[in-house]
LUMTILUM-974615 format. One record per residue: residue in three letters; y negated, x negated, z negated of N, C-alpha, C, CB in turn. Coordinates in steps of 0.1 Angstrom, whole numbers, padded with zeros to 4 digits, always signed. Atoms other than C-alpha are relative to their C-alpha. Glycine has a CB too. Layout:
N
AlaYXZYXZYXZYXZ...
***
This chain:
193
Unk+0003+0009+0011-0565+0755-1041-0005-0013+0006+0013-0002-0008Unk+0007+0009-0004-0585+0726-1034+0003-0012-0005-0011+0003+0000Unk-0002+0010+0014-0583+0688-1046-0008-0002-0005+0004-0012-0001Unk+0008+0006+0014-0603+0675-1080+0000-0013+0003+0007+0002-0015Unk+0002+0012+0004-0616+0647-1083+0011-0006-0006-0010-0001-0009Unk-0010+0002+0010-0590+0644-1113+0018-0005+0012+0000+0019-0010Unk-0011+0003-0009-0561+0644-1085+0001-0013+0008+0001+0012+0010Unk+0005+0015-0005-0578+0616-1066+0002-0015-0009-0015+0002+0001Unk-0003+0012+0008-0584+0593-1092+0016-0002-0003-0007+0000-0013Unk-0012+0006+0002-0547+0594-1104+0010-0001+0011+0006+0006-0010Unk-0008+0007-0013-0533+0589-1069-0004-0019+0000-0009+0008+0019Unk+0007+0008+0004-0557+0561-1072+0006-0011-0007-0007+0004-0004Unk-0005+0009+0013-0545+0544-1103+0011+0000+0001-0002+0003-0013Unk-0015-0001-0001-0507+0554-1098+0001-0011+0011+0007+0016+0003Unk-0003+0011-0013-0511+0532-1060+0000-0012-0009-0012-0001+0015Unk+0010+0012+0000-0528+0503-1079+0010-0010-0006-0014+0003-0008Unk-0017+0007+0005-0490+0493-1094+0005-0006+0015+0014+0016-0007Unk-0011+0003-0010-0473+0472-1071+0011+0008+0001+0006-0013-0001Unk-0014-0007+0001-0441+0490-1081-0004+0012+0009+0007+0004-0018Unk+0001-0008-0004-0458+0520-1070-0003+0000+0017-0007+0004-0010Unk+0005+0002-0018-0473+0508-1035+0017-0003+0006-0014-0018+0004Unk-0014-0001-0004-0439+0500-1028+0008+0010+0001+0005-0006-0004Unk-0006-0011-0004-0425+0532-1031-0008+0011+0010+0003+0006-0012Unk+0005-0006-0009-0455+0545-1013+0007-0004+0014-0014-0003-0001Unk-0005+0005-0016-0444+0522-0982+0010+0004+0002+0002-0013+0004Unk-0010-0005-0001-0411+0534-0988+0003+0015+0009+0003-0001-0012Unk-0001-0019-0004-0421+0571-0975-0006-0001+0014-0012+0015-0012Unk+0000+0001-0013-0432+0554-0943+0007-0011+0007-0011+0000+0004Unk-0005+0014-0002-0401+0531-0931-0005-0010+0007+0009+0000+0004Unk+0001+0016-0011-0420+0510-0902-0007-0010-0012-0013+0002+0017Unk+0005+0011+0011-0442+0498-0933+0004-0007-0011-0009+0003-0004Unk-0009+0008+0012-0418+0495-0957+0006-0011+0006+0012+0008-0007Unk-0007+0010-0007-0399+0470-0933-0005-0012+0004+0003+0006+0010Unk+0008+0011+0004-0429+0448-0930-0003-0005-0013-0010+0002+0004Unk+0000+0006+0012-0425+0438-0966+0008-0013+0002+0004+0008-0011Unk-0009+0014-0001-0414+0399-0970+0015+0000-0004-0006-0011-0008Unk-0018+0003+0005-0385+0402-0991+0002+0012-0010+0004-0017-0010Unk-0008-0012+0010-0368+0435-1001+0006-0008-0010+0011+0010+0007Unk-0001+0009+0014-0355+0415-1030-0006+0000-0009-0002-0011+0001Unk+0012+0003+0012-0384+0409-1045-0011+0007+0007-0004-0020-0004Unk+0011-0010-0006-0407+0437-1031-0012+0000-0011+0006+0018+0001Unk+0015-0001+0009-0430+0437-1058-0007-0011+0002+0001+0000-0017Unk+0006+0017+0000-0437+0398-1057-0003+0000+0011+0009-0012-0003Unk+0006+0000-0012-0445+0407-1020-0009+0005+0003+0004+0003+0006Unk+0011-0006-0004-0470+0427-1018-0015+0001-0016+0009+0015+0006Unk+0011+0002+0007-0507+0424-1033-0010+0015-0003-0007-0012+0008Unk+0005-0011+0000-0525+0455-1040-0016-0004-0004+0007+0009-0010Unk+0018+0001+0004-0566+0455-1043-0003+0018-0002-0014-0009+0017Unk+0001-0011-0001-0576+0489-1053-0019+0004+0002+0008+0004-0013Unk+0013-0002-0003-0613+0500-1038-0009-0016+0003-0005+0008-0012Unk-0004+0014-0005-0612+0465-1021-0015-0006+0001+0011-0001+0016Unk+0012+0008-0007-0643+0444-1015+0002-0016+0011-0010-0004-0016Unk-0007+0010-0016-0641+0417-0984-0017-0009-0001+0004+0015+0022Unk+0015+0008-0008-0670+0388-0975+0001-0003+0013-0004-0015-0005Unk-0001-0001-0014-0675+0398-0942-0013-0010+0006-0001+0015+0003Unk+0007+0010-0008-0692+0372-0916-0006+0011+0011+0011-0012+0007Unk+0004-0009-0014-0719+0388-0894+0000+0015-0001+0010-0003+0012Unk-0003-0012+0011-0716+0422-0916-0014+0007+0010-0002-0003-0024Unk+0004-0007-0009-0723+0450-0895-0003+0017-0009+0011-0002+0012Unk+0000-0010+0011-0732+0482-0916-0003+0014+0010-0013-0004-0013Unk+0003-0011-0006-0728+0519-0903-0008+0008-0007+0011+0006+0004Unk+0007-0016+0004-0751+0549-0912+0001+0009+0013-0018-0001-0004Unk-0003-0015-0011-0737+0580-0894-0001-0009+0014-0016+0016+0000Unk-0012+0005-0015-0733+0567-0858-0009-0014+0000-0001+0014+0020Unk+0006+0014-0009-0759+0534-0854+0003-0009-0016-0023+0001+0008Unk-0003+0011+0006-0749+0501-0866-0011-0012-0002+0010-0005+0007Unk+0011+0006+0006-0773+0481-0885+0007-0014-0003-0006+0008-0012Unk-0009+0010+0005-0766+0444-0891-0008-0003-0013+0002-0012+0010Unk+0003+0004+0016-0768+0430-0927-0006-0017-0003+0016+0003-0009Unk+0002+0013+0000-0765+0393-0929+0020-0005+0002-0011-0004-0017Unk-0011+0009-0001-0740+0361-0929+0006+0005-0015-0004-0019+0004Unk-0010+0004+0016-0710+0362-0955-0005+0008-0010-0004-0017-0007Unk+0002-0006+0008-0720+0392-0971+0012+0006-0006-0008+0007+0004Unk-0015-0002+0006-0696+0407-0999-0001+0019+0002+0003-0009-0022Unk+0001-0016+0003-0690+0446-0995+0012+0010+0004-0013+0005+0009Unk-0003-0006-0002-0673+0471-1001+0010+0011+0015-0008-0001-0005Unk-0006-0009-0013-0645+0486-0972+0002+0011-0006+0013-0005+0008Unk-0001-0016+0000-0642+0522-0975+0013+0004+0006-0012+0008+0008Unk-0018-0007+0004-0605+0526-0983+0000+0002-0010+0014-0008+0002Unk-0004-0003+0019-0588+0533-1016+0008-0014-0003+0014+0019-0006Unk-0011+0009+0002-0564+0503-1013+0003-0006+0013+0011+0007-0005Unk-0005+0009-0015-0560+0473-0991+0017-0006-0009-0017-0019+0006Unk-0012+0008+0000-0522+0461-0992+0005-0010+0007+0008+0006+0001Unk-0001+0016-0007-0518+0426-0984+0015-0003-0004-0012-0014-0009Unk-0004+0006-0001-0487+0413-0978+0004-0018-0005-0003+0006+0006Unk-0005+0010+0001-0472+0379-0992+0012-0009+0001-0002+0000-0005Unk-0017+0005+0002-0442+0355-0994-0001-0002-0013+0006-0014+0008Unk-0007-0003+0014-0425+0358-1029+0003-0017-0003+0017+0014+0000Unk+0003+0010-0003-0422+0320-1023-0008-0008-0001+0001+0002+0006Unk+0010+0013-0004-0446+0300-1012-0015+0009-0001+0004-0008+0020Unk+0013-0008+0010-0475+0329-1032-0011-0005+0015-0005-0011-0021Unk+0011-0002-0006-0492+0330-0995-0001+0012+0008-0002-0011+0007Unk+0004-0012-0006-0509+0360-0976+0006+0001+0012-0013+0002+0000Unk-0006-0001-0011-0490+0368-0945+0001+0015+0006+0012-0006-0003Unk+0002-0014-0003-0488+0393-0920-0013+0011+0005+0003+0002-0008Unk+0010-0016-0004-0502+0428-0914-0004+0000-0015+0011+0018+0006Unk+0006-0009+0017-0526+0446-0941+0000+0013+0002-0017-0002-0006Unk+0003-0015-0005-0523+0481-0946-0010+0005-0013+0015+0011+0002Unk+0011-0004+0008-0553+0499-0956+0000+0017-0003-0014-0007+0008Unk-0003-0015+0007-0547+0533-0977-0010+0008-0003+0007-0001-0014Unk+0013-0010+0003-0571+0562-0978+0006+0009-0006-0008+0007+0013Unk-0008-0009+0004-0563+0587-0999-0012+0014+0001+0007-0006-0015Unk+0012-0011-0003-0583+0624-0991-0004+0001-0014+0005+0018+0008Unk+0010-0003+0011-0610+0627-1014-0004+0014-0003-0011-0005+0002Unk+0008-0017+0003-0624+0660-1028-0009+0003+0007-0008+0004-0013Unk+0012-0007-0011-0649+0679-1003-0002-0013+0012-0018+0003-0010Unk-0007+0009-0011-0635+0651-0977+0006+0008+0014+0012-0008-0008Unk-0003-0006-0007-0630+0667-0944+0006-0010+0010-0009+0008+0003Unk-0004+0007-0011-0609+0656-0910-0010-0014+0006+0001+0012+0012Unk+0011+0014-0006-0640+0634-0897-0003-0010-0013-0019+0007+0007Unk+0001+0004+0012-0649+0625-0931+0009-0016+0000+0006+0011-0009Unk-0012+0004-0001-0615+0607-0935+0001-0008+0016+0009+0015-0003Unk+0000+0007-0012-0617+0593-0899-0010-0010+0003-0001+0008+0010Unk+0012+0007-0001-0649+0580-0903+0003-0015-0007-0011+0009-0007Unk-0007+0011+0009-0636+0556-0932+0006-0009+0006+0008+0004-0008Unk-0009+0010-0006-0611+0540-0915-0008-0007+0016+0016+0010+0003Unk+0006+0004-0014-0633+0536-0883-0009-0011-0004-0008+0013+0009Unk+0010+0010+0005-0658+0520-0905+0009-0012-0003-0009+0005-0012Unk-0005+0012+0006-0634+0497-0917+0007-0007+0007+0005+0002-0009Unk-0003+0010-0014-0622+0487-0886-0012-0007+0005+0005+0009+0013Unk+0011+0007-0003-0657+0476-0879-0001-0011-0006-0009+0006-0003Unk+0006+0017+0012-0661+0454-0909+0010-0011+0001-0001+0003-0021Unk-0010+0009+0005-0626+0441-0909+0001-0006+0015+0015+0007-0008Unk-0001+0006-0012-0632+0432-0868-0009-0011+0001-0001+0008+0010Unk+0006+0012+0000-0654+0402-0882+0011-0012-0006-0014+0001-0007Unk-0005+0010+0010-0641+0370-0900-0003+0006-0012-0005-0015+0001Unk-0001-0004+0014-0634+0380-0936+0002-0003-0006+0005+0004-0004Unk-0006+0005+0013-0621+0372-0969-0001+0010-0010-0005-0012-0006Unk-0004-0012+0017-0607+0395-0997-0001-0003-0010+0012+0006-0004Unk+0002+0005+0020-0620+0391-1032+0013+0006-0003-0016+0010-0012Unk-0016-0001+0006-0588+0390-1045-0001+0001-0015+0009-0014+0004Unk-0001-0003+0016-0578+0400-1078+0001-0013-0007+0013+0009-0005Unk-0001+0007+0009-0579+0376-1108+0016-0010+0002-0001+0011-0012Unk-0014+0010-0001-0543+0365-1106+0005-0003+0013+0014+0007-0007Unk+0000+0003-0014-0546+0360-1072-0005-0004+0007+0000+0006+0006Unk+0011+0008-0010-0576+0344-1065+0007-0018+0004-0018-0003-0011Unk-0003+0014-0003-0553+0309-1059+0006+0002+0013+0008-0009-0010Unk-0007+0001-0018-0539+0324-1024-0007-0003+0014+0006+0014+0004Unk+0012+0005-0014-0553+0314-0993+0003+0015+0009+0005-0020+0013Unk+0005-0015-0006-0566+0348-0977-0005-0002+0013-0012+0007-0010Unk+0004+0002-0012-0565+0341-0940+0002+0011+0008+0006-0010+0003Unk-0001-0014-0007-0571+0370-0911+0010+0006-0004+0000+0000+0015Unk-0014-0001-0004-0544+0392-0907+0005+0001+0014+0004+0010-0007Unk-0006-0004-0013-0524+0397-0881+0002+0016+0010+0012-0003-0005Unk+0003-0016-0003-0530+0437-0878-0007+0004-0010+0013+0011+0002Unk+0002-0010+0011-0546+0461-0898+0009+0012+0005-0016+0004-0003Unk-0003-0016-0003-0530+0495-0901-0002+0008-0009+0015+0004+0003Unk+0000-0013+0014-0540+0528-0922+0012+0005-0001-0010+0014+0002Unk-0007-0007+0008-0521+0546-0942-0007+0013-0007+0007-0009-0008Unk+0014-0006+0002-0536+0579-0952+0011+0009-0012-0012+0010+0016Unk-0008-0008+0018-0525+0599-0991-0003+0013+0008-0011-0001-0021Unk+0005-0013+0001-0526+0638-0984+0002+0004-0010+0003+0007+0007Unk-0010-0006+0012-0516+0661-1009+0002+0015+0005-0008+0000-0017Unk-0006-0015-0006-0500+0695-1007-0011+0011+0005+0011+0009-0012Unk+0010-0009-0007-0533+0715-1004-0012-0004+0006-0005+0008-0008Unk+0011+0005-0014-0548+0694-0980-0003+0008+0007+0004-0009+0010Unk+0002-0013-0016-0559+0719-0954+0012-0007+0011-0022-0002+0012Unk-0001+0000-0010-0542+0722-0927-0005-0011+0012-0002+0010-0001Unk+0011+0006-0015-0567+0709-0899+0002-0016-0003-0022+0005-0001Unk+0001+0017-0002-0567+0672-0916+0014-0005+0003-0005-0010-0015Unk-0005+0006+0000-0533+0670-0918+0006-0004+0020+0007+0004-0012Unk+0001-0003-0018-0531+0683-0877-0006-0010+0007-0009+0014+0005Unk+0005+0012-0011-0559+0660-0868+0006-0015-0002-0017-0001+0000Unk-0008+0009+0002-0543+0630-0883+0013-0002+0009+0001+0001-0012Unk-0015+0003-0012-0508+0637-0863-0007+0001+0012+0015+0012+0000Unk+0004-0001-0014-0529+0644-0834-0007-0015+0003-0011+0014+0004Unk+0005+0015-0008-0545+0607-0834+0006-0009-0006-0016-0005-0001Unk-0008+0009+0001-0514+0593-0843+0000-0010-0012-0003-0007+0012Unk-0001+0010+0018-0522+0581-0878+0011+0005-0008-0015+0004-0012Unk-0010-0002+0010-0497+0579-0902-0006+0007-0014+0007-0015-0003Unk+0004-0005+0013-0498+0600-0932+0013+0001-0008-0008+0014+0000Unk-0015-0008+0009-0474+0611-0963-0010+0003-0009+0018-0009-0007Unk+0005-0008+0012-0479+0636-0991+0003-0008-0013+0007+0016+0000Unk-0002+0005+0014-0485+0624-1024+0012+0004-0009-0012+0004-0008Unk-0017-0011+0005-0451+0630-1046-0004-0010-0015+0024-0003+0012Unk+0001+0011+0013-0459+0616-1086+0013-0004-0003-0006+0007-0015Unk-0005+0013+0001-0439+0590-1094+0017+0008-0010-0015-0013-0010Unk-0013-0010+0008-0403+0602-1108+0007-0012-0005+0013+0011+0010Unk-0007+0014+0001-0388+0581-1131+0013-0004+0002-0001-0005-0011Unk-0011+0006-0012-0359+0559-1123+0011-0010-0008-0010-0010+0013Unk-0005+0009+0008-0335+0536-1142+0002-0013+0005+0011+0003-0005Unk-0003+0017-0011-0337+0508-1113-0014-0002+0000+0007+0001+0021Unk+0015+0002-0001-0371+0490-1118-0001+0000+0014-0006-0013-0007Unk+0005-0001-0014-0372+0480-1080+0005+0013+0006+0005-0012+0010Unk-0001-0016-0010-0366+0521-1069-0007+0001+0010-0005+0013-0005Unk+0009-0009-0015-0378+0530-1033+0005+0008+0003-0003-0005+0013Unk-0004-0011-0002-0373+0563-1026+0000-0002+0015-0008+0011-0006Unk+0001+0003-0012-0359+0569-0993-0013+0007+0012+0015+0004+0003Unk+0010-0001-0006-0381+0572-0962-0003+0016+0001+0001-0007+0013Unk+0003-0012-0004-0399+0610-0959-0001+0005+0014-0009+0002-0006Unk+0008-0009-0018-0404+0631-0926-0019+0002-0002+0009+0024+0001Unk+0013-0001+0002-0440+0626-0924-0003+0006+0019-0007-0016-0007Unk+0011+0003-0010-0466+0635-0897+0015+0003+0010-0011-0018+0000
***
């Protein structure tokens, strides 16, 4: 059985909840642990969903040669979801970002590697994250790391989820959202990868 489109998008839209990205991080503890304040986990973390960035010096890939674009161009990174980090506090960006791929339909091992490689490219200039609406008043300075995070789902093939543990990327399987009678719920951490 293969994934749909249909499966994609609602991984998609289900991440694009803070509440929900937080239970994502939850199924990989080192990243749940970089959140500012379990407390207030939601108020920590910023979600962009299919993120756009104004990259400085924007370097653009087609298949293996790198083309440059211009200064301070705005485009597109090729994740599903950048997660920014904040303080619940003092409403500023801090930290690591982790950037969420989730396998696409007719998306293969390289596919999926490629993405994140590219987006190590773009995000290894000076940046800035078009930030959502209720968020455009935070000051959006580097970060401190990037790290992926990659969605599988149960009939991922095989081979992506192999090559992913073989180059050390973190993954977890998609699990829909179960409801809960504790609004802040994080499910405990999964055996991934």
């Amino acid at each position: 059985m293969s994934i749909k489109q249909s499966d994609y998008e609602t991984v998609l839209a289900d991440y694009s909840s803070r509440k929900r990205v937080v239970s994502l991080l939850g199924m990989y503890r080192e990243y749940l642990e970089m959140i500012p304040s379990m407390r207030r986990p939601t108020e920590s973390v910023i979600t962009i969903p299919l993120p756009l960035a104004k990259v400085r010096n924007l370097k653009t890939v087609s298949g293996d040669c790198l083309s440059s674009v211009g200064t301070d161009e705005i485009t597109p990174i090729p994740c599903d979801l950048a997660i920014l980090m904040c303080d619940p506090e003092w409403k500023i960006k801090i930290g690591v970002e982790i950037l969420v791929f989730i396998h696409r339909p007719q998306e293969d091992f390289s596919d999926l590697l490629r993405r994140w490689r590219q987006s190590q490219i773009y995000l290894n200039k000076e940046y800035e994250w078009i930030m959502p609406k209720t968020e455009e008043h935070m000051f959006s300075d580097l970060a401190e790391e990037i790290r992926p995070l990659f969605v599988v789902f149960s009939q991922t093939p095989e081979r992506i989820k192999k090559g992913l543990s073989g180059a050390n990327l973190p993954y977890v399987e998609y699990i829909p959202e179960v409801p809960s009678d504790d609004p802040e719920f994080i499910p405990s951490p999964m055996k991934n990868n």
